[in-house]
C-alpha positions as CSV (number, residue, x, y, z in Angstrom):
1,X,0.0,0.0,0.0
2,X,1.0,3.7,1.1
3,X,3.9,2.7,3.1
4,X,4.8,-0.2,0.7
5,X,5.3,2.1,-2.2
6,X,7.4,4.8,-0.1
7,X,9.6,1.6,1.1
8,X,10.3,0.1,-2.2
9,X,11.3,3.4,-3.6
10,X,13.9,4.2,-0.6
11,X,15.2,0.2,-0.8
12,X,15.1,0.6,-3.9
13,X,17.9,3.5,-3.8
14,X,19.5,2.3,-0.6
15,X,18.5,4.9,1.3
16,X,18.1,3.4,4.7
17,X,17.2,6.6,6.6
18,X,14.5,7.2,4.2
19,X,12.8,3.9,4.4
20,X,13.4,4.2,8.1
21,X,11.5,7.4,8.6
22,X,8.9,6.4,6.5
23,X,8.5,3.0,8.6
24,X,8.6,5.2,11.7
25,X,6.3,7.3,10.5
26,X,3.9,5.0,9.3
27,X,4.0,2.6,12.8
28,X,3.6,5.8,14.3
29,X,0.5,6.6,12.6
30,X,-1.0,3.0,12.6
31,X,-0.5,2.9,16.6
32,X,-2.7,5.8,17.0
33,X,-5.4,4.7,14.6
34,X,-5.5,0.9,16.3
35,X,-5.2,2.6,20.0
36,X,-8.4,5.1,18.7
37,X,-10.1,1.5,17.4
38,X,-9.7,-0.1,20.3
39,X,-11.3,2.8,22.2
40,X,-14.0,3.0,20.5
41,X,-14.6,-0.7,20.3
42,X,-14.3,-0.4,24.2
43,X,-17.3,2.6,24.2
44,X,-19.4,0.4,21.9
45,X,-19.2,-2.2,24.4
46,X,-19.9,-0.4,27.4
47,X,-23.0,0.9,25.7
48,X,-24.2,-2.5,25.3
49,X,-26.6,-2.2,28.0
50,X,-28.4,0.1,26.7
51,X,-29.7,-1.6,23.7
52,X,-28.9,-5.4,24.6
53,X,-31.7,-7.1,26.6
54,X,-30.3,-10.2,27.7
55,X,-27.9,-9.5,30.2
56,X,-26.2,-12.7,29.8
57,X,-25.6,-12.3,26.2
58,X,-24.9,-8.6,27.3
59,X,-21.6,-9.6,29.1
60,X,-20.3,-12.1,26.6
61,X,-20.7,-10.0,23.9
62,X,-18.8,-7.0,26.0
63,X,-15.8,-9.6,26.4
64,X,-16.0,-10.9,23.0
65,X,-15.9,-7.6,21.3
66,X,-13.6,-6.2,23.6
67,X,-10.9,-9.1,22.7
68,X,-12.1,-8.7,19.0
69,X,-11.1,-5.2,19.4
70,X,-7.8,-5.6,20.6
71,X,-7.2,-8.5,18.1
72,X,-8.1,-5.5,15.0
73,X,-6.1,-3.0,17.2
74,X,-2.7,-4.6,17.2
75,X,-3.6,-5.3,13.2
76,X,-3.0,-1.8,12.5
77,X,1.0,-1.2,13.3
78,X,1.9,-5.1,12.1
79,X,0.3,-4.0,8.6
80,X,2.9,-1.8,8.3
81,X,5.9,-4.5,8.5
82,X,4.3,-6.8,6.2
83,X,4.1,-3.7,4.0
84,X,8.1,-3.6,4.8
85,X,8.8,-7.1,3.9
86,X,6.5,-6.3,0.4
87,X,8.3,-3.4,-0.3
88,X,11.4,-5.6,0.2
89,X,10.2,-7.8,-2.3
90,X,10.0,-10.9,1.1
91,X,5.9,-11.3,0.6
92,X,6.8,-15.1,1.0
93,X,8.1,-13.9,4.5
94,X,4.9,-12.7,5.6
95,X,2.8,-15.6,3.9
96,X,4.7,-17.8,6.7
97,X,3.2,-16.1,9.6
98,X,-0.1,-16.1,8.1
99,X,-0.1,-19.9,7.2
100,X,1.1,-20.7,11.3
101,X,-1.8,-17.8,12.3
102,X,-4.2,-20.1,10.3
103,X,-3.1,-23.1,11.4
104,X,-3.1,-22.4,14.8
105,X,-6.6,-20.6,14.8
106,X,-8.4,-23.3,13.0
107,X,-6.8,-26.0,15.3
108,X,-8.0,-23.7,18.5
109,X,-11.8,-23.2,16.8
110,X,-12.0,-27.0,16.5
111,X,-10.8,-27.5,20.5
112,X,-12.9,-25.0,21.7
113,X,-16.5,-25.9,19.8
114,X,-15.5,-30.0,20.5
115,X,-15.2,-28.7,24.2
116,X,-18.2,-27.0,24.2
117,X,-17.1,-23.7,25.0
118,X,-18.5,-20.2,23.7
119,X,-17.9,-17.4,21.7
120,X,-15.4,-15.7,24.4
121,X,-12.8,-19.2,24.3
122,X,-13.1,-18.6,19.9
123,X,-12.1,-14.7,20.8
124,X,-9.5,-15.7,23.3
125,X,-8.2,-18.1,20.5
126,X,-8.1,-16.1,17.4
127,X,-6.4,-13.9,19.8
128,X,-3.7,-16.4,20.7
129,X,-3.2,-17.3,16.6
130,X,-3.5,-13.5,15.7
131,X,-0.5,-13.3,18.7
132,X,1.6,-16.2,17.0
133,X,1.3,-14.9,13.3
134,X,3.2,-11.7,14.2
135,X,5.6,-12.7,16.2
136,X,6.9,-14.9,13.3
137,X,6.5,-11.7,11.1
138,X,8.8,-9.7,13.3
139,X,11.0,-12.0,13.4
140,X,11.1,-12.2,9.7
141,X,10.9,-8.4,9.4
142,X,14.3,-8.1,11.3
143,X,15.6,-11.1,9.5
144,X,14.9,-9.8,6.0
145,X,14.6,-6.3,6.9
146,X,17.4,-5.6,9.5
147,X,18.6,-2.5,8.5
148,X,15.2,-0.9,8.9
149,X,13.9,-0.3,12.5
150,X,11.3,2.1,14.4
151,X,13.5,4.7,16.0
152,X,11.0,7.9,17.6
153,X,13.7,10.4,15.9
154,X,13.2,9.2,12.7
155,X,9.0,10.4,12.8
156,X,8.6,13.9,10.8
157,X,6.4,15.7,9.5
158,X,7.1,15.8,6.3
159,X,6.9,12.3,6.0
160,X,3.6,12.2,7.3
161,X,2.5,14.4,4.7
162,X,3.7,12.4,2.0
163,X,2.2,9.3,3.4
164,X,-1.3,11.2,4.2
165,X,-1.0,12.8,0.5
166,X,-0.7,9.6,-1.3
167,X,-2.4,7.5,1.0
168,X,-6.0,9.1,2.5
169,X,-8.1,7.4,-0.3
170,X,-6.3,4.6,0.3
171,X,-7.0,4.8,3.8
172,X,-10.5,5.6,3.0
173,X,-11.2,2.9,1.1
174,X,-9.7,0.3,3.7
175,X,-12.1,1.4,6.4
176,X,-14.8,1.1,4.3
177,X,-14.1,-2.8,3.4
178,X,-13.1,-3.3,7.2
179,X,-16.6,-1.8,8.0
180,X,-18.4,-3.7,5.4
181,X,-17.0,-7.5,6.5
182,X,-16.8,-6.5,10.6
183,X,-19.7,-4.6,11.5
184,X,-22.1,-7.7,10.8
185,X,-21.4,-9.5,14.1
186,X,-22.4,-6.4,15.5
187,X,-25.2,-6.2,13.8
188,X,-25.9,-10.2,13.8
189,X,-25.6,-10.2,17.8
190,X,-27.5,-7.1,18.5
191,X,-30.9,-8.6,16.3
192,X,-30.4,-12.0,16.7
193,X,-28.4,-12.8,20.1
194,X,-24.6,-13.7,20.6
195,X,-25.1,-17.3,19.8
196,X,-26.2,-16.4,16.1
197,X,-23.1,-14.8,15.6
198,X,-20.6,-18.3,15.6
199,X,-23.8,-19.3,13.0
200,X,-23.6,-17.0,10.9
């Protein structure tokens, strides 16, 4: 994406303090937008009550979403190293941690539904796979990546700007498609109950 295109072009010229601004910049950026998710995930969930009859359901769905929220949160500043290992031409890199991530979140799905547990134990373990992929795609990052880290000095401005110029439709249209395939659970749980959710 934004950052992707920015890195390749530094790399590209082996320009290490470019690609490491724009890195900085970018996780920078991503941290605040997952921290404002995750806050406003939070909010939605407190204000459950208000418009959720069952009580019961009420709580699960608070803890569900809030671990859901989390889980989308932390997607937001790992983006931006698979974006790194892209731009560094390592996509094969990042396809690793997703195929563990996968692995280990259908294996956990199965576990929990044979066990007869609910939709918090599927949050908790999407969670724990969501966890696993990127830690593998750090470690690839500073495998494949090394000379590129997140260093505060290296967030300007001016890099911002660039990354904002280039990449607010982007961004636009990303939120739009995150809107359009997450805020149906919401939606599922709030009109039919939480247990409609796993169903559809």
């Amino acid at each position: 994406s934004t950052t992707q295109r920015f890195m390749a072009h530094a790399l590209a010229r082996q320009d290490h303090a470019e690609a490491t601004s724009v890195f900085s910049t970018s996780m920078a950026i991503f941290w605040g937008l997952g921290t404002t998710v995750f806050v406003v995930v939070v909010c939605i969930a407190s204000s459950a009550e208000y418009w959720m009859p069952n009580k019961t359901e009420m709580i699960e769905f608070q803890i569900a979403l809030t671990i859901a929220g989390l889980n989308l949160a932390m997607l937001f500043p790992f983006a931006i190293m698979q974006g790194a290992l892209a731009a560094n031409l390592r996509s094969d890199a990042a396809t690793a941690g997703q195929f563990v991530g996968t692995f280990i979140r259908t294996a956990l799905a199965i576990i929990t539904i044979e066990l007869g547990y609910g939709i918090i134990a599927l949050a908790i373990g999407n969670l724990v796979a969501s966890i696993a992929q990127r830690s593998i795609l750090l470690l690839m990052m500073r495998r494949h990546v090394s000379e590129v880290r997140f260093k505060r000095a290296a967030v300007t401005k001016q890099a911002a700007k660039e990354l904002f110029a280039f990449g607010k439709f982007v961004f636009l249209v990303n939120v739009g498609d995150a809107a359009r395939y997450r805020l149906h659970n919401i939606i599922i749980a709030v009109i039919g109950g939480i247990a409609a959710v796993t169903h559809y």
